[in-house]
C-alpha positions as CSV (number, residue, x, y, z in Angstrom):
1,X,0.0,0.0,0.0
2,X,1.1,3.6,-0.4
3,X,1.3,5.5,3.0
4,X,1.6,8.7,1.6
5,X,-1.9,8.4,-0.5
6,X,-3.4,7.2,2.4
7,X,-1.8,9.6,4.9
8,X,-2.9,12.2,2.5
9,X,-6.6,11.4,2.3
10,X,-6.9,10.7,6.2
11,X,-4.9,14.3,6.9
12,X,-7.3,16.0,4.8
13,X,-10.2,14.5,6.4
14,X,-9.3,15.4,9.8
15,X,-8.1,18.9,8.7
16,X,-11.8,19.4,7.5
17,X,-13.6,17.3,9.9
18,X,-11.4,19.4,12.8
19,X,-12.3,23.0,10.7
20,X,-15.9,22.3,10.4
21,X,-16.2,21.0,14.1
22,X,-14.8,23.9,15.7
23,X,-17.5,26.2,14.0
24,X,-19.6,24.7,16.5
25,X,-22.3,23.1,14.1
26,X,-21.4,20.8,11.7
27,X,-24.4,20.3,10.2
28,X,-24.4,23.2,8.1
29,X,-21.9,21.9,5.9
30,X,-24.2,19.1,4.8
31,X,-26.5,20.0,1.8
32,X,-28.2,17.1,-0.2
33,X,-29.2,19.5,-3.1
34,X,-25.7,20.8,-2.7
35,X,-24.5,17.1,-3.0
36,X,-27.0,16.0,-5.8
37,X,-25.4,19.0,-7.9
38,X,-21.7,18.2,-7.6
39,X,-21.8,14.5,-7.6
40,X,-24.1,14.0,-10.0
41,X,-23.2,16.8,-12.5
42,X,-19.8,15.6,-12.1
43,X,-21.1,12.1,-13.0
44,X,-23.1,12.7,-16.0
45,X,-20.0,15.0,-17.6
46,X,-17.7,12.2,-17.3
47,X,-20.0,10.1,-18.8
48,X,-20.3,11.8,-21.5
49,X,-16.9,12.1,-22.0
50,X,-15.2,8.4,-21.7
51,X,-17.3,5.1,-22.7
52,X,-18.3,2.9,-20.3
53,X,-15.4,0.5,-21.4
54,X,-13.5,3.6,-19.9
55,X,-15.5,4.1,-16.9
56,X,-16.1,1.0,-15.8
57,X,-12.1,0.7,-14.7
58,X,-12.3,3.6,-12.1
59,X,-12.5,1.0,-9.6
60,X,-9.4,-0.6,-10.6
61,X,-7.7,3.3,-10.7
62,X,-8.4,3.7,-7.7
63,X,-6.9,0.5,-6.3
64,X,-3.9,1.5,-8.3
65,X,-3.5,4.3,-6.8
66,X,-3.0,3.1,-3.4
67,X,-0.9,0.9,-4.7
68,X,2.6,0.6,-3.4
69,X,4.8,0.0,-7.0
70,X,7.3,-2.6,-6.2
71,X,8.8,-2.7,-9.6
72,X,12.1,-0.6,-8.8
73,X,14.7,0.5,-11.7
74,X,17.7,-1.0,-9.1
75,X,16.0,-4.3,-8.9
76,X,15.5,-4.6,-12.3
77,X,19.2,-3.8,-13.3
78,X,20.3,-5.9,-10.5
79,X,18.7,-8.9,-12.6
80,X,19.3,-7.5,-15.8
81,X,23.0,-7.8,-15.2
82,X,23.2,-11.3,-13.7
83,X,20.9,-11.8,-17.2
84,X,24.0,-10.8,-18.8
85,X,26.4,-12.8,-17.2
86,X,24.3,-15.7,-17.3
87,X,24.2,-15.0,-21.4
88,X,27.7,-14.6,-21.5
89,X,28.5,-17.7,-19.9
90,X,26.0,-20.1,-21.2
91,X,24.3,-18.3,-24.4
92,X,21.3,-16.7,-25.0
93,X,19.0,-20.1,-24.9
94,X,20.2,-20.3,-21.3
95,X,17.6,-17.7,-20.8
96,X,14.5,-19.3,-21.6
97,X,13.5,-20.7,-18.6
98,X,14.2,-18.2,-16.6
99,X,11.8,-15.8,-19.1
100,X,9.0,-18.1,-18.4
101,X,9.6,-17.5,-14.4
102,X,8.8,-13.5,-15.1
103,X,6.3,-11.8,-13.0
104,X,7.0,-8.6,-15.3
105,X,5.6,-9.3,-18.3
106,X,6.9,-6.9,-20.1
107,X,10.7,-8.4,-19.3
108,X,9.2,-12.1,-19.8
109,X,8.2,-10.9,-23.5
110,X,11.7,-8.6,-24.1
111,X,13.7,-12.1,-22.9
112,X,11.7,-14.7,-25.0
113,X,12.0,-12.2,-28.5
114,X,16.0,-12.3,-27.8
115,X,16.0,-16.3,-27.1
116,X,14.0,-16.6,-30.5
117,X,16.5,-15.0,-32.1
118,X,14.5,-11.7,-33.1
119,X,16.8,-9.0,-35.5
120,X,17.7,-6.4,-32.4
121,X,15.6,-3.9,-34.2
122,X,12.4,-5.5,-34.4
123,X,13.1,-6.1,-30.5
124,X,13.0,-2.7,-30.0
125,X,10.2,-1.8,-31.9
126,X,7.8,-4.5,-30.3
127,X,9.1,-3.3,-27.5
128,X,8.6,0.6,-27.8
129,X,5.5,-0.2,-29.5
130,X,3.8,-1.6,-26.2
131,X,5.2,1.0,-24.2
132,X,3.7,3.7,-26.5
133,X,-0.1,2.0,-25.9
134,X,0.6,0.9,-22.2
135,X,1.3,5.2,-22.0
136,X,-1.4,5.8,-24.0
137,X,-4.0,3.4,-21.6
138,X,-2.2,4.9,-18.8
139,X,-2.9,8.6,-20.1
140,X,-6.9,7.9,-20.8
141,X,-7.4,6.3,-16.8
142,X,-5.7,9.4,-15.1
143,X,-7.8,11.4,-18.1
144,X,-10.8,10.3,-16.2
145,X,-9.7,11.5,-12.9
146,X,-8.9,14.9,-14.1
147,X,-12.0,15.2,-15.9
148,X,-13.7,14.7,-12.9
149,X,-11.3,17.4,-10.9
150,X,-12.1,19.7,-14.3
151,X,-16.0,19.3,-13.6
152,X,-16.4,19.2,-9.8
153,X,-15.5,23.1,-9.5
154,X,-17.9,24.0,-12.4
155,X,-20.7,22.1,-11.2
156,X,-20.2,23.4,-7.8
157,X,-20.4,27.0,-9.2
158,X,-23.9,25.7,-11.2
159,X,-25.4,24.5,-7.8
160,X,-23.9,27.9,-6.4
161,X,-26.0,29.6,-9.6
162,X,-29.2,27.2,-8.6
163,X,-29.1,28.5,-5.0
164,X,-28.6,31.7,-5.4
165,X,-31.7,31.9,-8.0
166,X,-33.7,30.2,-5.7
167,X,-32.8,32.5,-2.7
168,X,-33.3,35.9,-4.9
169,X,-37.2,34.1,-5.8
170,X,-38.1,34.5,-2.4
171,X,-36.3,38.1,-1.6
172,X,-40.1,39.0,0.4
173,X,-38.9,36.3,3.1
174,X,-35.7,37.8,4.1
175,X,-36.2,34.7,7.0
176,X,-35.0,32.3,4.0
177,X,-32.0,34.5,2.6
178,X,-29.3,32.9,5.0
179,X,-30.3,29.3,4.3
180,X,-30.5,29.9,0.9
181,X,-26.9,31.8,0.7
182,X,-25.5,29.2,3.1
183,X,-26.4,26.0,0.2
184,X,-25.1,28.0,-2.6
185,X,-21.8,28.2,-0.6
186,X,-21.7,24.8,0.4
187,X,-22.2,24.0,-3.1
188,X,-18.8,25.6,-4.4
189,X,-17.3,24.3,-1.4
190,X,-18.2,20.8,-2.1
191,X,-16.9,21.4,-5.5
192,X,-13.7,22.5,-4.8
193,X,-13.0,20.1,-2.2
194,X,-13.7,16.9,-3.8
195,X,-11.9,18.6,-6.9
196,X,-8.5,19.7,-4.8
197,X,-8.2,16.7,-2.1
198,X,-9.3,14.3,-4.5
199,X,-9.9,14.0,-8.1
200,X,-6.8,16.2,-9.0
201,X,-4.4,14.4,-6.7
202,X,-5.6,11.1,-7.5
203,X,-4.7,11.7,-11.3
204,X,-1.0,13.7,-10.4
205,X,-0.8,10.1,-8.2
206,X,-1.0,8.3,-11.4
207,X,0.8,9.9,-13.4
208,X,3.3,9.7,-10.7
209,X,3.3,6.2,-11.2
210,X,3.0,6.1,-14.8
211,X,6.1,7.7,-15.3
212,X,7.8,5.3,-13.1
213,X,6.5,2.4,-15.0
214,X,8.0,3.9,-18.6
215,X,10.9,4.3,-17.0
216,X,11.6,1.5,-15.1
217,X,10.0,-0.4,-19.0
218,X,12.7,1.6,-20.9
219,X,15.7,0.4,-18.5
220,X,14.5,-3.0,-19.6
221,X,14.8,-2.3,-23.3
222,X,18.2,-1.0,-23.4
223,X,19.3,-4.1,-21.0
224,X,17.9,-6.6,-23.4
225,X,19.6,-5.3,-26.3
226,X,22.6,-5.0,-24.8
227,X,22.3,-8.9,-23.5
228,X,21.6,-9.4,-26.7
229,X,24.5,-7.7,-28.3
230,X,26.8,-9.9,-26.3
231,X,27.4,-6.6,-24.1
232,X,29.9,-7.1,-21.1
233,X,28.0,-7.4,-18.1
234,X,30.0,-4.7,-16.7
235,X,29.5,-2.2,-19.7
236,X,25.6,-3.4,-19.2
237,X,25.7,-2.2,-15.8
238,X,27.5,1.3,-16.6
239,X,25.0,1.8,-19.3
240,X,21.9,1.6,-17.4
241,X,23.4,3.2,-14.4
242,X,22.1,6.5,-16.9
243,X,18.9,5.9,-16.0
244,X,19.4,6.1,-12.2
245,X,19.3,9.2,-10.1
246,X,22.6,9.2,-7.7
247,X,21.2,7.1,-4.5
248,X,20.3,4.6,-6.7
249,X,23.8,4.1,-8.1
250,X,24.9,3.6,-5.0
251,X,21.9,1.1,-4.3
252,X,22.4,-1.2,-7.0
253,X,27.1,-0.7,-6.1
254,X,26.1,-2.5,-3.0
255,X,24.7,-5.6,-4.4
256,X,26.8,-6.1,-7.9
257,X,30.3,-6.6,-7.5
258,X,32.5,-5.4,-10.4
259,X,32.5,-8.3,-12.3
260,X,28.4,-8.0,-12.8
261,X,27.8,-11.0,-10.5
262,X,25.1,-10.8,-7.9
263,X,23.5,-12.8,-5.6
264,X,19.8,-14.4,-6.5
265,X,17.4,-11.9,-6.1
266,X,13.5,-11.6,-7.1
267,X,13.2,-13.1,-10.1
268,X,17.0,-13.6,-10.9
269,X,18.2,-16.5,-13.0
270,X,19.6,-19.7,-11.0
């Protein structure tokens, strides 16, 4: 799981919850017509925007989002190399059955096109050409979220526009104007915050993770050529090291000697 998402949503609800409570009366902060008008404005303009093959994956965004991604660019270099020295030592067939013990996909497939014997560059367009739609399918589910952090404001300010006329029809009862101001308020309000604490965020938190992914996916496509090009595993190693920010380096020093062996890790070959 990922603390910080979930630290996040629980410090905002106790900054609100703790606001609202010391105004004495919570209960003026909860409108159902105020509600109706934000939740379900903000409903009906995503689905008007996305298909329901789209929108019937939100669940599984969310999840994602509180996901914890355990696929880290040191890790995967770590095996990558000792994929190297295995190649070096035993040939690229050596590397079939450890391809078929992949959790990562996306290395399982870039391992099995080099065992076939794939030309390098078709490797790397296969390779780049699943990336490009996996960013692509990444880029229409965060879409949604910020769709949603797009309409919540604007359908707030509509339920604002709602009260407001509705308050202004009954200006020969001034007994009515404060109530009525109060849910055209709590309308924008409601907008704002489910736009600011949690649509917007949720979609930044993906593409948080969505960059990771490509990145980590485009570590892998440089190691597998270079396995395949017969690369010394130490060159390999110096090579990827490009992709990784200085802590990292340092990481990935502590478990590869400088011959490029390591010990067995997650997923490493035998």
């Amino acid at each position: 799981m990922d603390l910080a998402t979930i630290v996040g949503l629980i410090a905002g609800a106790v900054i609100f919850g703790s606001v609202a409570l010391l105004g004495g009366n919570v209960g003026v902060f909860i409108s159902v017509q105020s509600a109706l008008v934000v939740f379900g404005g903000t409903l009906a303009g995503v689905m008007i925007s996305y298909t329901f093959e789209d929108l019937k994956n939100v669940p599984n965004l969310f999840r994602v989002s509180f996901q914890d991604d355990n696929l880290e660019s040191e890790h995967v270099i770590e095996n990558l190399v000792n994929f190297a020295e295995k190649a070096r030592r035993e040939g690229l067939l050596a590397l079939e059955d450890d391809a078929s013990k992949m959790e990562d996909e996306f290395l399982q497939k870039g391992i099995q096109l080099v065992v076939d014997g794939t030309d390098p560059e078709l490797v790397r367009n296969i390779l780049e050409t699943k990336l490009t739609f996996l960013q692509e399918r990444h880029a229409k589910g965060r879409g949604i979220f910020a769709t949603m952090g797009e309409l919540a404001p604007a359908f707030g300010m509509v339920g604002t526009l709602i009260g407001l006329i509705q308050m202004l029809s009954q200006l020969d009862d001034p007994d009515q104007l404060g109530g009525g101001m109060a849910v055209a308020l709590i309308t924008t309000l409601y907008g704002a915050l489910l736009a600011n604490w949690i649509f917007i965020p949720l979609s930044k938190n993906l593409k948080t993770q969505s960059d990771h992914e490509i990145h980590v996916k485009e570590v892998i496509i440089e190691g597998i050529l270079s396995i395949q090009a017969g690369e010394n595993p130490r060159i390999v190693k110096e090579k990827l090291h490009a992709f990784l920010s200085e802590g990292e380096k340092q990481e990935v020093e502590s478990r590869i000697g400088e011959t490029g062996e390591v010990g067995a890790g997650e997923n490493a070959p035998e």
